[in-house]
BAFI-3210 file (N, C-alpha, C; in Angstrom, 3 decimals, decimal comma, padded with zeros to 6 digits):
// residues 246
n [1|2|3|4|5|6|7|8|9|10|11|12|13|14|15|16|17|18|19|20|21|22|23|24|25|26|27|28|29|30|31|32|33|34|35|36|37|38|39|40|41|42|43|44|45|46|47|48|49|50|51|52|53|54|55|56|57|58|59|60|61|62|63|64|65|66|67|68|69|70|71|72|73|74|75|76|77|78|79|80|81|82|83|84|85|86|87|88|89|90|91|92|93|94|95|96|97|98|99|100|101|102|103|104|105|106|107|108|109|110|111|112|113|114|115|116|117|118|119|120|121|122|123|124|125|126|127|128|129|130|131|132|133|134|135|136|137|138|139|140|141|142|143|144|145|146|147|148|149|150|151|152|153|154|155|156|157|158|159|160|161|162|163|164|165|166|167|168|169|170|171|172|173|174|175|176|177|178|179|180|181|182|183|184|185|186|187|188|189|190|191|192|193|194|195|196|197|198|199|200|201|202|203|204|205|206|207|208|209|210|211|212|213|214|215|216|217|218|219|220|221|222|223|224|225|226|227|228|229|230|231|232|233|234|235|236|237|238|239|240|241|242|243|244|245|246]
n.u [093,466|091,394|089,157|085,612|085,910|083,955|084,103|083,716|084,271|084,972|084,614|084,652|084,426|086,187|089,835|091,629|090,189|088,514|090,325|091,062|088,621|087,768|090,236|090,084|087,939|088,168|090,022|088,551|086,724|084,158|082,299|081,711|080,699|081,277|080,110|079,694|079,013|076,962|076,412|078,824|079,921|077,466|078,528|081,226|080,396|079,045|080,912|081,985|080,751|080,387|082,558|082,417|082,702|081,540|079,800|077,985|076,706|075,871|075,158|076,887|078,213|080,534|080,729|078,315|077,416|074,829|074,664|077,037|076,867|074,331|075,547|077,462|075,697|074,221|076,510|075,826|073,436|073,365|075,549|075,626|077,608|080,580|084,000|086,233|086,609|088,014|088,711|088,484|088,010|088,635|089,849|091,565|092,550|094,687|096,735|098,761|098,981|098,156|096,603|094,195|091,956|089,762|086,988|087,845|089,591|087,748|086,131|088,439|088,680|086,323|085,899|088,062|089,005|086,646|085,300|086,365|086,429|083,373|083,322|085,142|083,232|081,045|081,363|082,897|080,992|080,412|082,858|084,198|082,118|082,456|085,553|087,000|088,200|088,731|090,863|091,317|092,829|093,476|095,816|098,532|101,460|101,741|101,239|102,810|105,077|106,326|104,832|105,124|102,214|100,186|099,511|097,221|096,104|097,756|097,704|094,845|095,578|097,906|096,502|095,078|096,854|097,657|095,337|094,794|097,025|096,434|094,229|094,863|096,751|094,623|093,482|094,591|095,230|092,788|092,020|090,662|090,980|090,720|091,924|094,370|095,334|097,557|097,911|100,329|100,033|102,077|102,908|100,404|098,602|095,335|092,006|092,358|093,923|091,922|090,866|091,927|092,062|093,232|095,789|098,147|099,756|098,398|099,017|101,637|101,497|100,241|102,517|104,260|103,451|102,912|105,207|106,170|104,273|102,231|099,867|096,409|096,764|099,197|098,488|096,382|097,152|098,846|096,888|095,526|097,420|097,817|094,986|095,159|096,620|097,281|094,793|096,028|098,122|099,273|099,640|100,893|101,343|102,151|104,438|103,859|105,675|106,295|109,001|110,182|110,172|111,506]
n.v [116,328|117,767|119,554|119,415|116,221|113,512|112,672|109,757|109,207|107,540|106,957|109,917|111,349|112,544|113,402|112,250|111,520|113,986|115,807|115,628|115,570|118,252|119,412|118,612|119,543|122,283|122,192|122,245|119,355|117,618|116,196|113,404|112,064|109,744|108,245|107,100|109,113|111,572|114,443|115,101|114,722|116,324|119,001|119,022|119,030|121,595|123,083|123,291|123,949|126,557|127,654|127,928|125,349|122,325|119,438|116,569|114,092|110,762|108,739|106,201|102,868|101,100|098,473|097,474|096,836|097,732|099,841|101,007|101,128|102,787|105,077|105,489|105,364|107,595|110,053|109,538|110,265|113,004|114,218|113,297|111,362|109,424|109,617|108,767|106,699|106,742|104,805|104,844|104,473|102,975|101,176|100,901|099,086|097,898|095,753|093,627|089,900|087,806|088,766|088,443|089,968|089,500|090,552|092,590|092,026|091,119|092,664|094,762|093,034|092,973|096,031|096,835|094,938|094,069|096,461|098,100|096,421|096,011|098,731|098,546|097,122|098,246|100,019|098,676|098,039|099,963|101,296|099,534|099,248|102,008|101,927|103,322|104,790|105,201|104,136|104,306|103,965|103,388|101,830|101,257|102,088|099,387|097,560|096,923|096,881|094,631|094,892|094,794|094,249|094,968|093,191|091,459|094,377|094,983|092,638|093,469|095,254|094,593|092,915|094,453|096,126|093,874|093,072|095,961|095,696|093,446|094,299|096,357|094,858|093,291|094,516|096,090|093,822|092,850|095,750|097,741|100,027|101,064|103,005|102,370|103,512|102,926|104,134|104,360|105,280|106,488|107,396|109,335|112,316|111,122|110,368|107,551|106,350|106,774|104,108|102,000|100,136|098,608|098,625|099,112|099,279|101,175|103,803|103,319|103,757|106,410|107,954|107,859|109,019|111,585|112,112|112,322|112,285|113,875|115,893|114,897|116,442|115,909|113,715|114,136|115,612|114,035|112,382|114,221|115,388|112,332|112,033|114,128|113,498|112,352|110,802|108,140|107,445|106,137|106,392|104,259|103,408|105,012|105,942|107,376|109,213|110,275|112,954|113,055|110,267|106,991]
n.w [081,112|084,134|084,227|084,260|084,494|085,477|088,448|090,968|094,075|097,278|101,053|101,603|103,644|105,008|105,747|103,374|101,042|101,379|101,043|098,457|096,960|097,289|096,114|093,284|092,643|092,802|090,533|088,657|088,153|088,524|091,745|092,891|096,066|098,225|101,446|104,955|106,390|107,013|107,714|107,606|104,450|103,871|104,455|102,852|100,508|100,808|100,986|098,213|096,801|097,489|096,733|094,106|092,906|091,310|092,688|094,054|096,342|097,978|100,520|101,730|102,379|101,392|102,227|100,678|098,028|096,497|097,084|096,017|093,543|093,396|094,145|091,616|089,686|090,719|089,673|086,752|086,637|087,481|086,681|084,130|083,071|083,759|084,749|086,125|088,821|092,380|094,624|097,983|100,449|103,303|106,359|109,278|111,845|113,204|114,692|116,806|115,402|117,464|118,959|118,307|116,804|116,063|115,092|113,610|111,834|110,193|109,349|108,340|106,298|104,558|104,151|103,375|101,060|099,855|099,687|097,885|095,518|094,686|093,897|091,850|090,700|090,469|088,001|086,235|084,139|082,201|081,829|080,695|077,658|077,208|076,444|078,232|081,071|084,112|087,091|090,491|093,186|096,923|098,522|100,196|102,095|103,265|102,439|100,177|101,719|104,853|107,911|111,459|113,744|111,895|110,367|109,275|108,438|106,550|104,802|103,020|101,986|100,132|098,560|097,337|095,815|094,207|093,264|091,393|089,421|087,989|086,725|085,188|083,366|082,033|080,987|078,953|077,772|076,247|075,175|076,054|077,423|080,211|082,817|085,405|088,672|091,618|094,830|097,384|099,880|103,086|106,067|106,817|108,097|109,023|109,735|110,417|112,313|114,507|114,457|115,501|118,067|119,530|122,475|122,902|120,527|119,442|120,983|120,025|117,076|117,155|118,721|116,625|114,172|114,738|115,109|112,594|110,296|107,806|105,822|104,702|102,124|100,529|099,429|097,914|095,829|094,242|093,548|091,820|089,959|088,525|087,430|085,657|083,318|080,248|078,262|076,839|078,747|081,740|084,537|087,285|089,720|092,944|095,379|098,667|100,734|104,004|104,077|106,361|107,388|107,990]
ca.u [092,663|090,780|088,271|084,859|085,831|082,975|084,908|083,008|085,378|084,527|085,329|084,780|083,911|087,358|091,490|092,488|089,096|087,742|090,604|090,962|087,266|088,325|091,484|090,041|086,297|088,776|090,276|087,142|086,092|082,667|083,108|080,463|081,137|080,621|080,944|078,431|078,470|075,872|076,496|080,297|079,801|076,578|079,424|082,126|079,770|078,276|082,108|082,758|079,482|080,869|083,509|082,319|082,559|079,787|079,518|077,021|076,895|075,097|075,256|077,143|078,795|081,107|080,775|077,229|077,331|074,248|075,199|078,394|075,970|073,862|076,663|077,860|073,975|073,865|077,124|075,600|072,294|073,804|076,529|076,292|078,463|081,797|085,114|087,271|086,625|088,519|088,247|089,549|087,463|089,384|089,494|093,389|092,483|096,265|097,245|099,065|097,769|097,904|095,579|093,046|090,859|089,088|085,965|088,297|089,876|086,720|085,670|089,091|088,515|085,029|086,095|089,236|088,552|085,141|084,145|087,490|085,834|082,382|083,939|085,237|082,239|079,900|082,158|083,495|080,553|080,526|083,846|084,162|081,550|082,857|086,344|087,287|087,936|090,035|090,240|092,308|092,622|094,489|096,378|099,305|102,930|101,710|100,795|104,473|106,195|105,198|104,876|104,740|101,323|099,585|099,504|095,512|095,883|098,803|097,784|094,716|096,711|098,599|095,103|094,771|097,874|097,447|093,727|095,050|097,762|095,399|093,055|095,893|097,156|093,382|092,561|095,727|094,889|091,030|091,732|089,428|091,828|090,830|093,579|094,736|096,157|097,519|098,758|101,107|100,619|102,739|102,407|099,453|097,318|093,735|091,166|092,561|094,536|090,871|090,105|092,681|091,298|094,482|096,347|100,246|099,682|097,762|100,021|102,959|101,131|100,096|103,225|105,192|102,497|103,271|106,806|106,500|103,096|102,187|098,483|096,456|096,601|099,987|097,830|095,561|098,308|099,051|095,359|095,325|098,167|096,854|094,523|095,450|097,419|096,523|094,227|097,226|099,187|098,735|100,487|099,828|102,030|102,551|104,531|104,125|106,169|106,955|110,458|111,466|109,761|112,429]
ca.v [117,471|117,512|119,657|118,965|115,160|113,132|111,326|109,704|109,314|106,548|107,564|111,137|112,618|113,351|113,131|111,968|111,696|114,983|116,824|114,868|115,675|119,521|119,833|117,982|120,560|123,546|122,115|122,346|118,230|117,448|115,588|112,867|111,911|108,756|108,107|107,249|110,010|112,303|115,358|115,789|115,273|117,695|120,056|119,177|119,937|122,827|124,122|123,171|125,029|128,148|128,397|127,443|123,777|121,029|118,395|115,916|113,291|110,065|108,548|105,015|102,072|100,675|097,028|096,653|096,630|098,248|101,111|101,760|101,137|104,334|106,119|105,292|105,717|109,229|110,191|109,278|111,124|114,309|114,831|112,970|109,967|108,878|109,175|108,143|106,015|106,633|103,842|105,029|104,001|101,830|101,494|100,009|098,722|097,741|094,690|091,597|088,698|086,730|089,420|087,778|090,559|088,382|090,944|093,880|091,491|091,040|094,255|094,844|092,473|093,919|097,542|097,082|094,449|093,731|097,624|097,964|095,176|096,920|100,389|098,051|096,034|099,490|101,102|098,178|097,505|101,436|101,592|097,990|099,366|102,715|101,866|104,349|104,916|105,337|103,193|104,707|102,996|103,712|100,837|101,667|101,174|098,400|096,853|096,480|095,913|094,340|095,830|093,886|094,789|095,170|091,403|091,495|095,200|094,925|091,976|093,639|096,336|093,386|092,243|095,703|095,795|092,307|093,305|096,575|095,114|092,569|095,257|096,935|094,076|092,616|096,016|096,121|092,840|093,201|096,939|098,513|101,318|101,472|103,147|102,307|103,735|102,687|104,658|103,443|106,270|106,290|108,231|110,687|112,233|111,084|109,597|105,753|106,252|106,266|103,245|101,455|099,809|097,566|100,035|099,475|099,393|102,810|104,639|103,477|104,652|107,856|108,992|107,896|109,797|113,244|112,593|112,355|112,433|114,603|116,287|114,555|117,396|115,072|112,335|114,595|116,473|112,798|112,168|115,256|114,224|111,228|112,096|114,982|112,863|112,034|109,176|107,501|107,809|105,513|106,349|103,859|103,060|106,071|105,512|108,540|109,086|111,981|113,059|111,973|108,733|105,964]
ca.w [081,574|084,585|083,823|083,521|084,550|086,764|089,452|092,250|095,827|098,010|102,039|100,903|104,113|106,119|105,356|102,066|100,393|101,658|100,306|096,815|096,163|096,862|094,981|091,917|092,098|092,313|089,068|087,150|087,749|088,931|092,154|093,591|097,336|099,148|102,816|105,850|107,731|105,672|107,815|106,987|103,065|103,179|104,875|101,943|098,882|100,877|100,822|097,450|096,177|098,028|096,101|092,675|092,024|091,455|094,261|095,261|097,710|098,726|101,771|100,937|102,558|100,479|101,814|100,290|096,612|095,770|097,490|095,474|092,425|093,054|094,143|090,021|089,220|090,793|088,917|086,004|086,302|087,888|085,344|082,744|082,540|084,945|083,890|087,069|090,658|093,506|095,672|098,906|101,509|104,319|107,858|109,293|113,139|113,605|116,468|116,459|114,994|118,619|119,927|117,358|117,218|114,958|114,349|113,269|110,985|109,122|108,846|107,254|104,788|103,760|103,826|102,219|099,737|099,305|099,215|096,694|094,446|094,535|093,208|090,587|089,414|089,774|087,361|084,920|082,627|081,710|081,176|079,070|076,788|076,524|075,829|078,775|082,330|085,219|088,278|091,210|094,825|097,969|098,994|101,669|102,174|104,182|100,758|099,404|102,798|105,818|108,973|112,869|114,365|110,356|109,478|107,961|107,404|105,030|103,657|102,419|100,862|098,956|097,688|096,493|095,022|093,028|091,752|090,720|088,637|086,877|085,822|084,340|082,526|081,679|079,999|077,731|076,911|076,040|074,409|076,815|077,998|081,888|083,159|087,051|089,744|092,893|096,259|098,651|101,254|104,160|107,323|106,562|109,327|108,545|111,050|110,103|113,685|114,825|114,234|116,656|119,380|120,582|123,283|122,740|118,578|119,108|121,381|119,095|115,907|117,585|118,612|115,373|113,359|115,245|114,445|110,987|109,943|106,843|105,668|103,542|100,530|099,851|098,313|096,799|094,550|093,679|092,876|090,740|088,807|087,555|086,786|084,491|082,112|078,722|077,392|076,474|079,792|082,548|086,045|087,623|091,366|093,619|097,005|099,353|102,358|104,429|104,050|107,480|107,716|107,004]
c.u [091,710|089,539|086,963|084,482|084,356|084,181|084,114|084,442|084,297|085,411|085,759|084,703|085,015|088,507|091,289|091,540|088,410|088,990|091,306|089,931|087,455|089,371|091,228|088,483|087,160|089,367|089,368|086,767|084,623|082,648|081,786|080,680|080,252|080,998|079,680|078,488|077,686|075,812|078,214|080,104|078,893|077,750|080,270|081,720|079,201|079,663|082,547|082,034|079,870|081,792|083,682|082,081|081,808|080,749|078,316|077,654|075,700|075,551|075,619|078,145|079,028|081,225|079,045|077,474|075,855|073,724|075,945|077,496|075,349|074,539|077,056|076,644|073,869|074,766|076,792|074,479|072,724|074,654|077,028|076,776|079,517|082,895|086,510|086,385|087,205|088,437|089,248|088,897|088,311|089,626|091,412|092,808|093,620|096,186|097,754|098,252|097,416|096,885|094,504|091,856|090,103|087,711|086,571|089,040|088,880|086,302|086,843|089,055|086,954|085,373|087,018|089,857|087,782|084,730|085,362|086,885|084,291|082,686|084,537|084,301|080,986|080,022|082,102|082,348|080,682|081,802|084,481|083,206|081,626|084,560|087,145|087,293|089,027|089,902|091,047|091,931|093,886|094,808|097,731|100,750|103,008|101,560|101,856|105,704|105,679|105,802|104,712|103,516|100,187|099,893|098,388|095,503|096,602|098,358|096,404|094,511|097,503|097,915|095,265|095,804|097,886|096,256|094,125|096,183|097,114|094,356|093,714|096,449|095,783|092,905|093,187|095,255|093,890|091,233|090,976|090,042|091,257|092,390|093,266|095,956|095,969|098,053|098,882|101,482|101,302|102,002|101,578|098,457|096,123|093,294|091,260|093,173|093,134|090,372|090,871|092,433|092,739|095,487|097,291|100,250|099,667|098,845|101,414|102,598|100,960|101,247|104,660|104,309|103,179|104,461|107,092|105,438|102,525|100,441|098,111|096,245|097,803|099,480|097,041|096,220|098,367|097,780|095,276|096,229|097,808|096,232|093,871|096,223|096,344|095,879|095,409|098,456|098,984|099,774|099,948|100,346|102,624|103,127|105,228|104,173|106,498|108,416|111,227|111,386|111,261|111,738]
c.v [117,030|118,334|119,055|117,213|114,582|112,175|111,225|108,854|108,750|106,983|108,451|112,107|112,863|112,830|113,134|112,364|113,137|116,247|116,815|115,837|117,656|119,893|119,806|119,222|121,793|123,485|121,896|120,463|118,369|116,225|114,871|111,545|110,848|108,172|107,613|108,058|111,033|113,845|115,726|115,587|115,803|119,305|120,375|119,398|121,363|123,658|124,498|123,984|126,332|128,693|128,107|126,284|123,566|119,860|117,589|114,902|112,116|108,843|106,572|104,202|101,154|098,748|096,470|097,704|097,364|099,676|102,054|101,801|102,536|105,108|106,306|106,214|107,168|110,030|110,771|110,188|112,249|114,889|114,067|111,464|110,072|108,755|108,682|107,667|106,294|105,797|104,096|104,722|102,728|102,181|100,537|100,021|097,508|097,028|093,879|090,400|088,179|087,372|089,191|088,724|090,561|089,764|091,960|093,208|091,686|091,917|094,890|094,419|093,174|095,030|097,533|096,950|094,352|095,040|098,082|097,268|095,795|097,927|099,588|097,567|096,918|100,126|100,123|098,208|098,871|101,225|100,511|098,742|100,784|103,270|102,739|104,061|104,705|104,904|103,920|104,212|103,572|102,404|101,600|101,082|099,849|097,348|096,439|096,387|095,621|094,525|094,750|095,194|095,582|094,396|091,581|092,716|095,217|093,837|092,227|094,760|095,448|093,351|092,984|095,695|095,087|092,533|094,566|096,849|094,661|093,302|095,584|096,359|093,483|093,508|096,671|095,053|092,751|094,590|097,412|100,236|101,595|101,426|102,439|102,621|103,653|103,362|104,268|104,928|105,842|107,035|109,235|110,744|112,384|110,300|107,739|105,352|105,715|104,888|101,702|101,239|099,064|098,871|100,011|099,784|100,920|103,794|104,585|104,383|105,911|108,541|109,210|108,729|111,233|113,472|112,992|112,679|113,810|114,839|115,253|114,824|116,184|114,197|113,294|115,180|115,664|112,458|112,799|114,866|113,246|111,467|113,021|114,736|112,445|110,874|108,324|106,771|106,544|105,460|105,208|103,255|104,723|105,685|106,517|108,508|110,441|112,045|112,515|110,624|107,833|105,006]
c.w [082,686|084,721|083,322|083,554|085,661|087,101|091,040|093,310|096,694|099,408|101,654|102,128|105,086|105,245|103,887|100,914|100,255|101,006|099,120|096,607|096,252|096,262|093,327|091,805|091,947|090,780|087,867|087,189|088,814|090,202|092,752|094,930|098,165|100,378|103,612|106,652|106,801|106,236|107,406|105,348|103,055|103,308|103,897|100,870|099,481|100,254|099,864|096,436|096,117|096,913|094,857|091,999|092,061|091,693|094,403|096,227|098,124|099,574|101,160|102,079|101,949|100,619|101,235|098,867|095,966|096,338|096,428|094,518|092,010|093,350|092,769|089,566|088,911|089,768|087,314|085,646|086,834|087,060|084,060|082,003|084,204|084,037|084,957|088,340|091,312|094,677|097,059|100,794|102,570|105,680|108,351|111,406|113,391|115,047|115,468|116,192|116,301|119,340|119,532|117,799|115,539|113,925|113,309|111,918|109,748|108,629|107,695|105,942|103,415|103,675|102,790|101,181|098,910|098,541|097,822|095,096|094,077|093,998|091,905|089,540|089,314|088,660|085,815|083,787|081,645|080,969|080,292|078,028|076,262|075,990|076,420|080,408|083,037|086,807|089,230|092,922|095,682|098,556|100,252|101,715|102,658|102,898|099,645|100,573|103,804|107,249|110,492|113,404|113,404|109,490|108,447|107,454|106,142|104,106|103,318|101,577|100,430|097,822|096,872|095,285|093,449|091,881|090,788|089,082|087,415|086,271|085,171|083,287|081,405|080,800|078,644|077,306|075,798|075,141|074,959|077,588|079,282|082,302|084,752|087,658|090,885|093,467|097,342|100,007|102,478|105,665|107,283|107,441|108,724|110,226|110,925|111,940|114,772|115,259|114,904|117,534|120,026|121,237|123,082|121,462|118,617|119,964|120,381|117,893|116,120|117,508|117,508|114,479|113,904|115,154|112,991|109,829|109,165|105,961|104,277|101,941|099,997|098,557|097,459|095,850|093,400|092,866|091,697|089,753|087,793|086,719|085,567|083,890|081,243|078,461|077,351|077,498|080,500|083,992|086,831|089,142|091,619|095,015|097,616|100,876|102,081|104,300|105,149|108,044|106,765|106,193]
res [x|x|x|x|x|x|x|x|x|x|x|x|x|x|x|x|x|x|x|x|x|x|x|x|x|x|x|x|x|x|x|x|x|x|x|x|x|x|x|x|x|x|x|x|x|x|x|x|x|x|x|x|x|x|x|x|x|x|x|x|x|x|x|x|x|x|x|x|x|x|x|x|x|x|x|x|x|x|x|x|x|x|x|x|x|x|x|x|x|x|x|x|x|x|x|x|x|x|x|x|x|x|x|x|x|x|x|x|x|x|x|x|x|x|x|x|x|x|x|x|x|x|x|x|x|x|x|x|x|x|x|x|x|x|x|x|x|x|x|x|x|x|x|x|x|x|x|x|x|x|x|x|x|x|x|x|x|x|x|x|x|x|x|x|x|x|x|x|x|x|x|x|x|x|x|x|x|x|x|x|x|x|x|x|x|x|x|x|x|x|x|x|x|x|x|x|x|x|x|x|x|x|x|x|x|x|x|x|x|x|x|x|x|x|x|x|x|x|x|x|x|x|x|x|x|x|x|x|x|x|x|x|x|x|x|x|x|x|x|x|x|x|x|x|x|x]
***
């Protein structure tokens, strides 16, 4: 049931995130939105207000850790408790390794791991001590095959991959029931194209995107899914491509 759930959404305020956190408030969950831009999520709870749900929002960058914290925090004092994460925050600035665009590298690694790992260790002690909880991450096709010109991004959508696994296994082990789920989106138009600074990468990605390239309600259906299965359930690999992407 998703009703009634608290789930806080990390990179809440455009594409994938922005229309998760509305699919899942139309279904009766309680949705608490983290991003840095603080005028597009005041815009996505104003919308979500409009039309009935409960929404907040605080203003969060996911590579500092005591950020993601009161993002949990707020959760917590606004409705209650937390019963799912969404860790979907990531940035993909796509080149060849030889073009060593060394800073964009790093940034990958902090956005995509670090702030990944933060959404984990805001969340776990809660859900270790209440025997509950649901982890869910966006990882990327790039994350189960590997791509020329998405060396560091894919490999950390691997990472993702690997940690999401070991939670999964670590939590059966332990008896703690954190569920997890991972998504291996494919071609979905969000603002990740954005974030392409190398010029042949980006023209390629651009105009393979407009060939094939699919909204990101896709993932959110997927999102919803999930996380309207039973205690018991545990979906836990999704890999979404557009129909005409090979």
């Amino acid at each position: 049931m998703i009703k009634d759930k608290v789930v806080v959404i990390t990179g809440a305020s455009s594409g994938i995130g922005e229309a998760t956190a509305k699919l899942l408030a139309k279904n009766g969950a309680k949705v608490v939105l983290g991003a840095r831009r603080e005028n597009r999520l005041q815009e996505i709870v104003d919308d979500i207000k409009k039309t009935g749900g409960q929404a907040t929002y605080k203003v969060t960058d996911v590579r500092d850790a005591d950020e993601v914290t009161a993002l949990v925090k707020l959760a917590k004092t606004e409705f209650g408790g937390l019963d799912v994460i969404y860790n979907n925050a990531g940035i993909m600035p796509s080149s060849p390794i030889s073009a060593l665009h060394t800073k964009e590298w790093n940034d990958m690694i902090d956005i995509n791991i670090k702030g990944v790992l933060n959404g984990v260790a805001a969340v776990m002690p809660d859900f270790v001590k209440n025997k509950a909880g649901h982890i869910i991450t966006t990882s990327s096709v790039a994350g189960i095959k590997s791509f020329t010109g998405a060396g560091v991004y894919g490999a950390t959508k691997f990472a993702v991959r690997n940690l999401m696994e070991v939670i999964r296994m670590e939590s059966a082990q332990e008896g703690t029931n954190i569920r997890t789920t991972t998504l291996y989106p494919a071609a979905i138009n969000t603002e990740l194209l954005h974030t392409i600074t190398d010029s042949d990468t980006k023209k390629n990605m651009d105009d393979f995107y407009k060939q094939v390239g699919i909204s990101p309600a896709a993932i959110a259906r997927v999102v919803n899914f999930a996380v309207d299965q039973p205690e018991d359930v545990n979906v836990n690999e999704f890999t979404i491509y557009p129909t005409k992407q090979m």
